[in-house]
C-alpha positions in Angstrom: 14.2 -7.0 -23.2 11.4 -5.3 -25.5 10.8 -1.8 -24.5 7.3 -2.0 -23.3 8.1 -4.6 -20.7 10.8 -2.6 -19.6 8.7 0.7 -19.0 6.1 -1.5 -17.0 8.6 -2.7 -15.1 9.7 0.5 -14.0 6.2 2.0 -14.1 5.4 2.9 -10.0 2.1 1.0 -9.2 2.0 2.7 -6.0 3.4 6.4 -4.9 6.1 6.1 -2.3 3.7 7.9 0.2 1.5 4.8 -0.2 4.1 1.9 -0.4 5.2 3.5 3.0 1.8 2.8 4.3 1.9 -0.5 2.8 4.9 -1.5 4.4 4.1 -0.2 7.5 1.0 -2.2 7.6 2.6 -5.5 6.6 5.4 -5.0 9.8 2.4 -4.3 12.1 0.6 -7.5 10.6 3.9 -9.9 10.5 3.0 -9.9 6.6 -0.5 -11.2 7.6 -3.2 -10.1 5.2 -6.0 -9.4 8.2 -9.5 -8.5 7.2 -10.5 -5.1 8.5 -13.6 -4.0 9.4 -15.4 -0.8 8.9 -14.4 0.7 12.3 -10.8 0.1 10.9 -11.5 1.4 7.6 -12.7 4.7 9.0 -9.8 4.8 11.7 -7.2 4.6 8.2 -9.4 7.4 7.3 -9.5 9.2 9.3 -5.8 9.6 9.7 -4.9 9.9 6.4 -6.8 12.8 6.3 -5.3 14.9 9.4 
């Protein structure tokens, strides 16, 4: 394989802190892709931040 695919393969797109969230969110959704709204949004936040 040429080097440069290689080191985007490998290349995180995501921290593990985040692909925690993301998977986390996909088991709550059953791998749904649900709209949120802005209450939602801020809710994510808002815990994120504590």
């Amino acid at each position: 394989m040429p080097a440069t695919l290689i080191e985007v393969l490998e290349r995180r797109l995501v921290t593990a802190n985040e692909a925690e969230v993301i998977r986390t969110l996909r088991h709550a959704t059953r791998n749904g892709d649900p709209a949120f709204s802005a209450a939602v949004h801020s809710a994510i936040a808002l815990a994120v931040t504590k």
